[in-house]
N, CA, C and O atoms as a Tinker XYZ file with bonds, in Angstrom:
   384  protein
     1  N      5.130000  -69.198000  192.588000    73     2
     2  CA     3.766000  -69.618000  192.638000    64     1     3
     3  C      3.370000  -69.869000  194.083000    63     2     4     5
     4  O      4.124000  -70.420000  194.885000    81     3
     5  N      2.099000  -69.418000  194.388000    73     3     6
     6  CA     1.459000  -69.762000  195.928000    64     5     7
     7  C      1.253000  -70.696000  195.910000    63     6     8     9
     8  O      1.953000  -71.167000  196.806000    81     7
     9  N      0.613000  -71.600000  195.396000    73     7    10
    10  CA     0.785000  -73.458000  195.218000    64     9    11
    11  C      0.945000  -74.168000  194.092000    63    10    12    13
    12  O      0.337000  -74.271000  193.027000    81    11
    13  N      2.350000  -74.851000  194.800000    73    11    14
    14  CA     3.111000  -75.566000  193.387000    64    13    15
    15  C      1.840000  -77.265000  193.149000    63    14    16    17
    16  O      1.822000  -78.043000  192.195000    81    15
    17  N      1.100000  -77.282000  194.236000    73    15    18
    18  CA     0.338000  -78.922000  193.996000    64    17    19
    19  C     -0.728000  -78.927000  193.053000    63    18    20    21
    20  O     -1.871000  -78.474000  193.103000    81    19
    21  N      0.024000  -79.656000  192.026000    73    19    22
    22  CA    -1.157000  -79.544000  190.794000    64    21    23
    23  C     -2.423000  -80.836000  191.575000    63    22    24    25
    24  O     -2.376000  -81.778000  192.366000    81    23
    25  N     -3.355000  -80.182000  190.820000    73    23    26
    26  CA    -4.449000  -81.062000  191.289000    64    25    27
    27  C     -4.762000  -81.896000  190.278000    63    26    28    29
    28  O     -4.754000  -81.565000  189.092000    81    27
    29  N     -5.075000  -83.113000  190.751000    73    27    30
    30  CA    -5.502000  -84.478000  190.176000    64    29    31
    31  C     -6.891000  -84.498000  189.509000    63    30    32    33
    32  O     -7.714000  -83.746000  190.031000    81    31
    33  N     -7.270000  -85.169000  188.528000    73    31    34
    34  CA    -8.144000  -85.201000  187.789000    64    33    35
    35  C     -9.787000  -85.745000  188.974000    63    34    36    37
    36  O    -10.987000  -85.690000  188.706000    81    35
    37  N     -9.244000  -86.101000  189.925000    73    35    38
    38  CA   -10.152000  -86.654000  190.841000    64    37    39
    39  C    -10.257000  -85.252000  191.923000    63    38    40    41
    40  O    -11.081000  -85.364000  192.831000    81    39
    41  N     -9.685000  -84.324000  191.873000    73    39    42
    42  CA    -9.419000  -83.304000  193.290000    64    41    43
    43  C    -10.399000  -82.501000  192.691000    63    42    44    45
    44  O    -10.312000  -82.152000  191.514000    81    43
    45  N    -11.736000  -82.046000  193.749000    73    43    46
    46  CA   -12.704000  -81.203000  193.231000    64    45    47
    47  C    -11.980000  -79.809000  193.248000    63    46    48    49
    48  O    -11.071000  -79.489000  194.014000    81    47
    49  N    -12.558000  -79.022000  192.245000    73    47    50
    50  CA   -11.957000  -77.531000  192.313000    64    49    51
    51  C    -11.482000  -76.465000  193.635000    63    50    52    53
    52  O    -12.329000  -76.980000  194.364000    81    51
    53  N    -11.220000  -76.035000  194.008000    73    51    54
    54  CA   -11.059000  -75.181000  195.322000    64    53    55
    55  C    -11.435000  -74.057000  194.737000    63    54    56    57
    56  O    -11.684000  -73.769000  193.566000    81    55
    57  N    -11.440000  -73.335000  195.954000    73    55    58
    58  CA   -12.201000  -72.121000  195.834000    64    57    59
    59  C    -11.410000  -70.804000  195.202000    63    58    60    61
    60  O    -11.935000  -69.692000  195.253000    81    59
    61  N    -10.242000  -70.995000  194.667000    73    59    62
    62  CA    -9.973000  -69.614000  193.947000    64    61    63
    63  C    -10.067000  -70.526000  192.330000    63    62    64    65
    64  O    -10.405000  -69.717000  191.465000    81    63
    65  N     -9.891000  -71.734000  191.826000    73    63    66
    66  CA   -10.712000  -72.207000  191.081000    64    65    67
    67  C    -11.985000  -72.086000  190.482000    63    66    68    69
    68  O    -12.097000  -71.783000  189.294000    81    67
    69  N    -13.017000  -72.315000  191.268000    73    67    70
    70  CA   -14.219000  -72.193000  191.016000    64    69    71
    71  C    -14.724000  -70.710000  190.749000    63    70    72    73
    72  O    -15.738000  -70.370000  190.140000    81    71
    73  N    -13.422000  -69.632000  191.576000    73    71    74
    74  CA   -13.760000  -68.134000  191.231000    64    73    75
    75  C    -13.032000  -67.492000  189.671000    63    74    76    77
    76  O    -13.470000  -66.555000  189.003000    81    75
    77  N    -12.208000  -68.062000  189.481000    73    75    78
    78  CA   -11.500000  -68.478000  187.811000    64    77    79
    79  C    -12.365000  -68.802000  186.971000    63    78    80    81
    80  O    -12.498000  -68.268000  185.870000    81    79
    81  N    -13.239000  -69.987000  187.551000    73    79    82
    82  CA   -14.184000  -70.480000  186.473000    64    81    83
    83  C    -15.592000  -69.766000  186.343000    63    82    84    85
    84  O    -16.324000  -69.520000  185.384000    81    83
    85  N    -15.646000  -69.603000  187.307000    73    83    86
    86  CA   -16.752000  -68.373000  187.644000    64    85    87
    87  C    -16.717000  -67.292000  186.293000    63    86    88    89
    88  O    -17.519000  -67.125000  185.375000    81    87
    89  N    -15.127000  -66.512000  186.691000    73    87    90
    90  CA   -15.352000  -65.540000  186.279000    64    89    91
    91  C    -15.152000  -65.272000  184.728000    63    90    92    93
    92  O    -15.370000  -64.198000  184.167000    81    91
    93  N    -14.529000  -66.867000  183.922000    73    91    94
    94  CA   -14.688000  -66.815000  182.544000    64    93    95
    95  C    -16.105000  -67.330000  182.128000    63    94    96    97
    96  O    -16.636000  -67.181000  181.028000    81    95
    97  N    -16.590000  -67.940000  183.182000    73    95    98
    98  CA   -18.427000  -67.832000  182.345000    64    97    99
    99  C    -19.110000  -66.689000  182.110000    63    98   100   101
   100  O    -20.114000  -66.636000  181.400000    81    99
   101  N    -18.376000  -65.324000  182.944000    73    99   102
   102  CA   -18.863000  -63.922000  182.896000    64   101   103
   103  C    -18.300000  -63.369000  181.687000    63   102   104   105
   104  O    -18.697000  -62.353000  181.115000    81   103
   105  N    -17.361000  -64.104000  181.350000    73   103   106
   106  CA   -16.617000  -63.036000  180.249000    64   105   107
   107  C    -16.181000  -64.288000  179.248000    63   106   108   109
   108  O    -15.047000  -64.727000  179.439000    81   107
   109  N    -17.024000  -64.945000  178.132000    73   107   110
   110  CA   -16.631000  -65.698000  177.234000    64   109   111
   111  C    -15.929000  -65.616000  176.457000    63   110   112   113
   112  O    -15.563000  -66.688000  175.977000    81   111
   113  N    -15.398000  -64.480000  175.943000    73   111   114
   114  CA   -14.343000  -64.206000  175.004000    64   113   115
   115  C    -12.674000  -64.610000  175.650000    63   114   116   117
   116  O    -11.716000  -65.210000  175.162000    81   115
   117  N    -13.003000  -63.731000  177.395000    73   115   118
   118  CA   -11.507000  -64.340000  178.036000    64   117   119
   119  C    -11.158000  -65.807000  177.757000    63   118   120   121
   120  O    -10.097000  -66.345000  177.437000    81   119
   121  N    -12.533000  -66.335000  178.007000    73   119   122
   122  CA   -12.776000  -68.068000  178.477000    64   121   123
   123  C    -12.129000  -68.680000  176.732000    63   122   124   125
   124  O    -11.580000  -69.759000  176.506000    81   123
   125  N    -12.397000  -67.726000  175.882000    73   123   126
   126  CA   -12.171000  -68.474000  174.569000    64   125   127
   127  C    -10.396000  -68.555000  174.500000    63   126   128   129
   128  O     -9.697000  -69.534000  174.238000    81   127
   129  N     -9.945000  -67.016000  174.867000    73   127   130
   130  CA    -8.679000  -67.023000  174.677000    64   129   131
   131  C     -7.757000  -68.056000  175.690000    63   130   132   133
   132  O     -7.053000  -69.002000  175.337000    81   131
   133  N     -7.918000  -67.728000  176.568000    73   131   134
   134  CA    -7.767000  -68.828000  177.441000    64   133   135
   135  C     -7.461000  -70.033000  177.275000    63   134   136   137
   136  O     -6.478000  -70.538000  177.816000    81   135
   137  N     -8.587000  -70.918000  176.188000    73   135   138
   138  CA    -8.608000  -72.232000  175.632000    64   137   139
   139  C     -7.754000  -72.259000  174.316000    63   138   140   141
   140  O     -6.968000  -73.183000  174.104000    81   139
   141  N     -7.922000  -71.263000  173.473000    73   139   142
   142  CA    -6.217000  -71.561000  173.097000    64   141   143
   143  C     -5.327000  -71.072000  173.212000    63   142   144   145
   144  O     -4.616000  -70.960000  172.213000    81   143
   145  N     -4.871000  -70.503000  174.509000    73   143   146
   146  CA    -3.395000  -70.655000  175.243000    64   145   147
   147  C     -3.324000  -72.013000  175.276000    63   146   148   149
   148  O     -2.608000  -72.751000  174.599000    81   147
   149  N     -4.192000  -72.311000  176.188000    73   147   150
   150  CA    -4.127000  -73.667000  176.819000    64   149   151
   151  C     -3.843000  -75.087000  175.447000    63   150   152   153
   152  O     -2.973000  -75.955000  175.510000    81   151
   153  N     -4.793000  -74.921000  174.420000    73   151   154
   154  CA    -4.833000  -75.870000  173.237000    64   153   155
   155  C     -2.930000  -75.594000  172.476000    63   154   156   157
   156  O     -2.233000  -76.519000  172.060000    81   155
   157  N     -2.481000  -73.995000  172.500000    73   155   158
   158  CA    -1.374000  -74.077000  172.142000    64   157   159
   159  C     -0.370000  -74.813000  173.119000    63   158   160   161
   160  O      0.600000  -75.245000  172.497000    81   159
   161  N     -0.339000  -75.033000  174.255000    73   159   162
   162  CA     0.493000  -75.566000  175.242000    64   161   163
   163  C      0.513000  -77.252000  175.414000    63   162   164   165
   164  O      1.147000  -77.982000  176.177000    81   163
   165  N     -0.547000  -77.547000  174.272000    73   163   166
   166  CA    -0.879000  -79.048000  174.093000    64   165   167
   167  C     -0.472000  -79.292000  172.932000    63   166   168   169
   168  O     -0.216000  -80.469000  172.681000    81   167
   169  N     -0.291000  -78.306000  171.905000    73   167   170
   170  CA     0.171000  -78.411000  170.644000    64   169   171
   171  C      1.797000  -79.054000  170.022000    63   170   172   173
   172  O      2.779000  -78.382000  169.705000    81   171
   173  N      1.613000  -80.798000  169.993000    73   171   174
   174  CA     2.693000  -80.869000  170.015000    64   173   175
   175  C      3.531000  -81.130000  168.225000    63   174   176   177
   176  O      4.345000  -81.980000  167.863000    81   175
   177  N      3.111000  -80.399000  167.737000    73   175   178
   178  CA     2.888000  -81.008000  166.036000    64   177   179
   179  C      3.928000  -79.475000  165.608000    63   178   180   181
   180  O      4.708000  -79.486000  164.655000    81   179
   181  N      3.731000  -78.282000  166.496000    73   179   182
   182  CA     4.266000  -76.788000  166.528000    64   181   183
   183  C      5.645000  -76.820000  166.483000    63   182   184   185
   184  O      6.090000  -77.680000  167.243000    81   183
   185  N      6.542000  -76.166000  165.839000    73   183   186
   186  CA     8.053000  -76.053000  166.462000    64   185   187
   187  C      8.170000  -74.465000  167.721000    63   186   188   189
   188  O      7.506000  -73.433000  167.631000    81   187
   189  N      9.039000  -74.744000  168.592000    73   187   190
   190  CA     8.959000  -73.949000  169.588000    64   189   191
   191  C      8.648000  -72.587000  168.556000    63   190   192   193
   192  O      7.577000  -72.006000  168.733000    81   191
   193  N      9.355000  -72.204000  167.746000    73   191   194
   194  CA     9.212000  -70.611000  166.761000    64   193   195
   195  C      7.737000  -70.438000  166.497000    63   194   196   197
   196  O      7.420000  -69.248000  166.512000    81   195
   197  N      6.977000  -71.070000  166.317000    73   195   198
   198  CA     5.679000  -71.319000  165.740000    64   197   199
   199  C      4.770000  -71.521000  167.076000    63   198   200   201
   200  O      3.570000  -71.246000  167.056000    81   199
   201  N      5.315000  -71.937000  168.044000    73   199   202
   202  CA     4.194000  -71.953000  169.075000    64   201   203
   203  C      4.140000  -70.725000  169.921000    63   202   204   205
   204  O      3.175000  -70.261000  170.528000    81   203
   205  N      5.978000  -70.076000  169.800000    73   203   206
   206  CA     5.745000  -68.524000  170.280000    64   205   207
   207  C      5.423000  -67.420000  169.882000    63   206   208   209
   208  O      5.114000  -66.402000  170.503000    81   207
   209  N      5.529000  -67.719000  168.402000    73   207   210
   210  CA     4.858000  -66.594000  167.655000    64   209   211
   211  C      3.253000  -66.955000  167.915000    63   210   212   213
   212  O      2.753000  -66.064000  168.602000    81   211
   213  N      2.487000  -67.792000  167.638000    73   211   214
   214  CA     1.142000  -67.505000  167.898000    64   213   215
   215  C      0.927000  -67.190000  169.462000    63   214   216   217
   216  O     -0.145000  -66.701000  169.817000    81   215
   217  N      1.912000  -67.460000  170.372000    73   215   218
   218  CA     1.212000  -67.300000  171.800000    64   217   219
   219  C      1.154000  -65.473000  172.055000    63   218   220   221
   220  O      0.522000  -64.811000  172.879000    81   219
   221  N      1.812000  -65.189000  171.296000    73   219   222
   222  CA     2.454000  -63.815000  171.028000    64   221   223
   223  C      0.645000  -63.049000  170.888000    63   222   224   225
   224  O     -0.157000  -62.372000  171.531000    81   223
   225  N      0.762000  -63.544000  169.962000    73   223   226
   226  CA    -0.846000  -63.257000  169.007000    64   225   227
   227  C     -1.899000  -63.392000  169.779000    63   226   228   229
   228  O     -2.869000  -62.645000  169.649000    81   227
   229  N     -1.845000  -64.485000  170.804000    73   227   230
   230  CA    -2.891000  -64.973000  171.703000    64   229   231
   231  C     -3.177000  -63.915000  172.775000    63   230   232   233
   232  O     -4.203000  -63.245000  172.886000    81   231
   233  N     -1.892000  -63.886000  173.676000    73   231   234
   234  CA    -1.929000  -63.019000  174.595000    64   233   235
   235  C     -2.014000  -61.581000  174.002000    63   234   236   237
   236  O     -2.002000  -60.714000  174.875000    81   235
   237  N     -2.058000  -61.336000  173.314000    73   235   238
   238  CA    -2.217000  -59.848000  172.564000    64   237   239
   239  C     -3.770000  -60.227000  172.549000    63   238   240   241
   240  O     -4.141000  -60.256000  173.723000    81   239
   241  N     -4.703000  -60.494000  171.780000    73   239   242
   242  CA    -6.332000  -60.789000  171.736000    64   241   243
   243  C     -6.419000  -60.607000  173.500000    63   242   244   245
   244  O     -7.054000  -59.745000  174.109000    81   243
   245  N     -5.799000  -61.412000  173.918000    73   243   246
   246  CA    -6.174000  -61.453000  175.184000    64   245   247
   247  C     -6.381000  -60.766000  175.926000    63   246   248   249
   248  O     -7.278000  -60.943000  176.750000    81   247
   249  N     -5.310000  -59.315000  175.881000    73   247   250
   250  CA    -5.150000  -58.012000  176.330000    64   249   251
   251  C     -6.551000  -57.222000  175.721000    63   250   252   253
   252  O     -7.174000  -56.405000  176.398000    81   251
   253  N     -6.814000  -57.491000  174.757000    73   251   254
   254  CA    -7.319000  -56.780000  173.783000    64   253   255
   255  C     -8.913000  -56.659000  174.860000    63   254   256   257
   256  O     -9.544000  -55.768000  175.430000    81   255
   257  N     -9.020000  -58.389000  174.637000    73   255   258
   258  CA   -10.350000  -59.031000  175.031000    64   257   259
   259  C    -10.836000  -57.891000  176.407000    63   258   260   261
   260  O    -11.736000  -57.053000  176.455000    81   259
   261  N     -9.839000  -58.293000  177.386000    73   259   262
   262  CA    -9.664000  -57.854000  179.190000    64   261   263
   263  C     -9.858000  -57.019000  178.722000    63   262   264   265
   264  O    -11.073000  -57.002000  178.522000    81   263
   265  N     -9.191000  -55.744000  178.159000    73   263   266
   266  CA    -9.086000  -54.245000  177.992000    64   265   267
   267  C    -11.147000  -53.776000  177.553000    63   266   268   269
   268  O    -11.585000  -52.802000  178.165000    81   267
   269  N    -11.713000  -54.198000  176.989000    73   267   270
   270  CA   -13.093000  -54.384000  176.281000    64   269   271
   271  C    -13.705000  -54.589000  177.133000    63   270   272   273
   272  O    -14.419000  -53.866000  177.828000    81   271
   273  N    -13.474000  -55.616000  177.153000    73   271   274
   274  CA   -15.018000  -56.693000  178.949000    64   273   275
   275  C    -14.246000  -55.480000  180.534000    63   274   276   277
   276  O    -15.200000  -55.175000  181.250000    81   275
   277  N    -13.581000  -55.174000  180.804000    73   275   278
   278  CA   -12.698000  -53.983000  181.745000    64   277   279
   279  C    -14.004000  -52.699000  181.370000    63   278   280   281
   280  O    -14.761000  -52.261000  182.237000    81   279
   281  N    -14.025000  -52.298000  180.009000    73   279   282
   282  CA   -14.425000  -50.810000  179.556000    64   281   283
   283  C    -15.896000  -51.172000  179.856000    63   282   284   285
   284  O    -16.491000  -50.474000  180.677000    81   283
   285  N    -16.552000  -52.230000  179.245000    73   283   286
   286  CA   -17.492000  -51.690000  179.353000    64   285   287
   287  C    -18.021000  -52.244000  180.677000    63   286   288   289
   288  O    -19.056000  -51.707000  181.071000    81   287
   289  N    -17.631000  -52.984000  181.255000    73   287   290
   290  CA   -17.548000  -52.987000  183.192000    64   289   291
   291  C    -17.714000  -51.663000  183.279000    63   290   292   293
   292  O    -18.799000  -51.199000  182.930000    81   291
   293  N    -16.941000  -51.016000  183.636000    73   291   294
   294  CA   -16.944000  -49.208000  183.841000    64   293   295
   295  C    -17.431000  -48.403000  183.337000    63   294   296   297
   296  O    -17.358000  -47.207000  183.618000    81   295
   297  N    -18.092000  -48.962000  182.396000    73   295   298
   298  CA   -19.432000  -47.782000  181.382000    64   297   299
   299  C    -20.415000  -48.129000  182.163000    63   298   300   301
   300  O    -21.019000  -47.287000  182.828000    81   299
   301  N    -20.751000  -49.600000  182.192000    73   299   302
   302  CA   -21.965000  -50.152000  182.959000    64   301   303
   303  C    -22.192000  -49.055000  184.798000    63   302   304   305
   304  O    -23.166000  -48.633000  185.421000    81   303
   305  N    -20.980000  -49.025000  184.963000    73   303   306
   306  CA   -20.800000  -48.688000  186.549000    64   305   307
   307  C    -21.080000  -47.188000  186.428000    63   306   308   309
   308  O    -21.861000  -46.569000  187.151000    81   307
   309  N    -20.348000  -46.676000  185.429000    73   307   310
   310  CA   -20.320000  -44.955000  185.742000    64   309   311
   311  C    -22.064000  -44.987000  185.177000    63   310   312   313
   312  O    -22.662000  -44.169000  185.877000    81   311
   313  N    -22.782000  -45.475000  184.434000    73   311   314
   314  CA   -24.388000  -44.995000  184.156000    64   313   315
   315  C    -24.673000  -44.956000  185.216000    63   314   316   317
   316  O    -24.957000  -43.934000  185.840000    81   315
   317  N    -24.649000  -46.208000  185.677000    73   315   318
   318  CA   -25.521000  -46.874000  187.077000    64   317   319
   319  C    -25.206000  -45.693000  188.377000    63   318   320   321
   320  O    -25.949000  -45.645000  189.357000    81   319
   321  N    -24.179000  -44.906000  188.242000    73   319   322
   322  CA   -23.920000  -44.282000  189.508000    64   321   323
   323  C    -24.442000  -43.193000  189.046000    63   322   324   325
   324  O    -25.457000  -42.752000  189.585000    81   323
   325  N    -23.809000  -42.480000  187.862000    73   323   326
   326  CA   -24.751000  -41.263000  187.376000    64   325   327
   327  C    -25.840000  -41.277000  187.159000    63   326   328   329
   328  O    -26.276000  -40.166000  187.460000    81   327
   329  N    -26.838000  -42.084000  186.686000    73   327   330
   330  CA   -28.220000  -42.469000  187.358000    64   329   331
   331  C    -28.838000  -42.304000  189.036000    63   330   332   333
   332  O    -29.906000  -41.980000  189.554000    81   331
   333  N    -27.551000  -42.712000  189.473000    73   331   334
   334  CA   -28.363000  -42.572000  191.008000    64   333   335
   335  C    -27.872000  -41.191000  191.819000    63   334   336   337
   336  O    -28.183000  -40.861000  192.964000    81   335
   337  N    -27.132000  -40.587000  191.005000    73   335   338
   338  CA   -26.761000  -39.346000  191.608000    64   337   339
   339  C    -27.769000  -38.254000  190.671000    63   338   340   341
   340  O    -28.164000  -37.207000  191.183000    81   339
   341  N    -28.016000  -38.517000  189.689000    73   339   342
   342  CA   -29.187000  -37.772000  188.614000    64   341   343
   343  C    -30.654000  -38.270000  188.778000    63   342   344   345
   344  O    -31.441000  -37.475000  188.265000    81   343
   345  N    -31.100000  -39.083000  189.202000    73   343   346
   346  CA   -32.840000  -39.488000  189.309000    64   345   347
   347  C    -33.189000  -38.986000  188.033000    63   346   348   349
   348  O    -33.646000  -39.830000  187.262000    81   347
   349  N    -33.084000  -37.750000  187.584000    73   347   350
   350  CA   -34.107000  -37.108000  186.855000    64   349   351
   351  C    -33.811000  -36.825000  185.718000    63   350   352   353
   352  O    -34.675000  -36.423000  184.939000    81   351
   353  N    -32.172000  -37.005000  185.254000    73   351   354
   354  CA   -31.812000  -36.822000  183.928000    64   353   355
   355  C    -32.321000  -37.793000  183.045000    63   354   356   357
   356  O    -32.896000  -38.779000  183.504000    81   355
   357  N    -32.168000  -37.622000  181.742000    73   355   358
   358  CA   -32.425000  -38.933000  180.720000    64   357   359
   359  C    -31.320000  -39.593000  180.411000    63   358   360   361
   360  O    -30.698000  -39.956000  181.409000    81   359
   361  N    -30.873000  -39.868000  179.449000    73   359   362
   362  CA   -30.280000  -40.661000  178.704000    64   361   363
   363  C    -30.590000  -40.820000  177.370000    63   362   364   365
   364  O    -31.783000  -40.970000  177.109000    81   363
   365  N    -29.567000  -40.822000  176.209000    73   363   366
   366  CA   -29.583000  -40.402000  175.140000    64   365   367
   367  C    -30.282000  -39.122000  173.920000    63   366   368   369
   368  O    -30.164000  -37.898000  173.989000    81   367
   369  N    -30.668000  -39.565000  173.354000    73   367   370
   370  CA   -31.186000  -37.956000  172.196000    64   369   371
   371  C    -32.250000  -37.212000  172.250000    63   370   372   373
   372  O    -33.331000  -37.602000  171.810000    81   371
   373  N    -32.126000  -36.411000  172.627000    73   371   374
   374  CA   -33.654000  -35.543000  172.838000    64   373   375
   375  C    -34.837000  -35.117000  171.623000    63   374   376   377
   376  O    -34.810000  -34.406000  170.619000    81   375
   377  N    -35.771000  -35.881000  172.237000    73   375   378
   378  CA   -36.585000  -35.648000  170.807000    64   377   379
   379  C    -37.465000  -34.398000  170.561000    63   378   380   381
   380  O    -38.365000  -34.127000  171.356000    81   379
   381  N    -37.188000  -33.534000  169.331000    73   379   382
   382  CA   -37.774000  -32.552000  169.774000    64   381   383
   383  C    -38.936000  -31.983000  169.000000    63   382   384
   384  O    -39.538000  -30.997000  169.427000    81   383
């Protein structure tokens, strides 16, 4: 780890923090999975078998999630560029 100093409930966020938090307000589904990793890692009622099988499950959604909010990032990007390299094409069904 690049820094082992956990921060105190009083230590305002730093700045690759605030870009973490940033970037699950962009993508709420990450932000959901996220919260229960985190809720499973608080889960003390679980036996270790039971807390790794669901983390299993978690980080799988999780992949799932990234892989989705990733695609359509890059759908968004390839229109937007093929738009500006096309001016004049349309987009979608031609009515005829």
């Amino acid at each position: 780890m690049a820094n082992s100093k956990h921060p105190s409930s009083n230590d305002r966020p730093n700045s690759a923090e605030k870009k973490l938090i940033e970037g699950l307000r962009r993508r709420p589904a990450l932000m959901e999975r996220m919260q229960a990793i985190m809720d499973l890692a608080d889960n003390g009622e679980a036996t270790a078998d039971e807390i790794e099988a669901l983390l299993i499950e978690e980080v799988r959604r999780l992949g799932a999630d990234t892989m989705e909010s990733w695609a359509s990032s890059a759908e968004e990007q390839s229109a937007k560029e093929f738009k500006q390299q096309n001016p004049d094409s349309r987009y979608g069904k031609k009515n005829d």
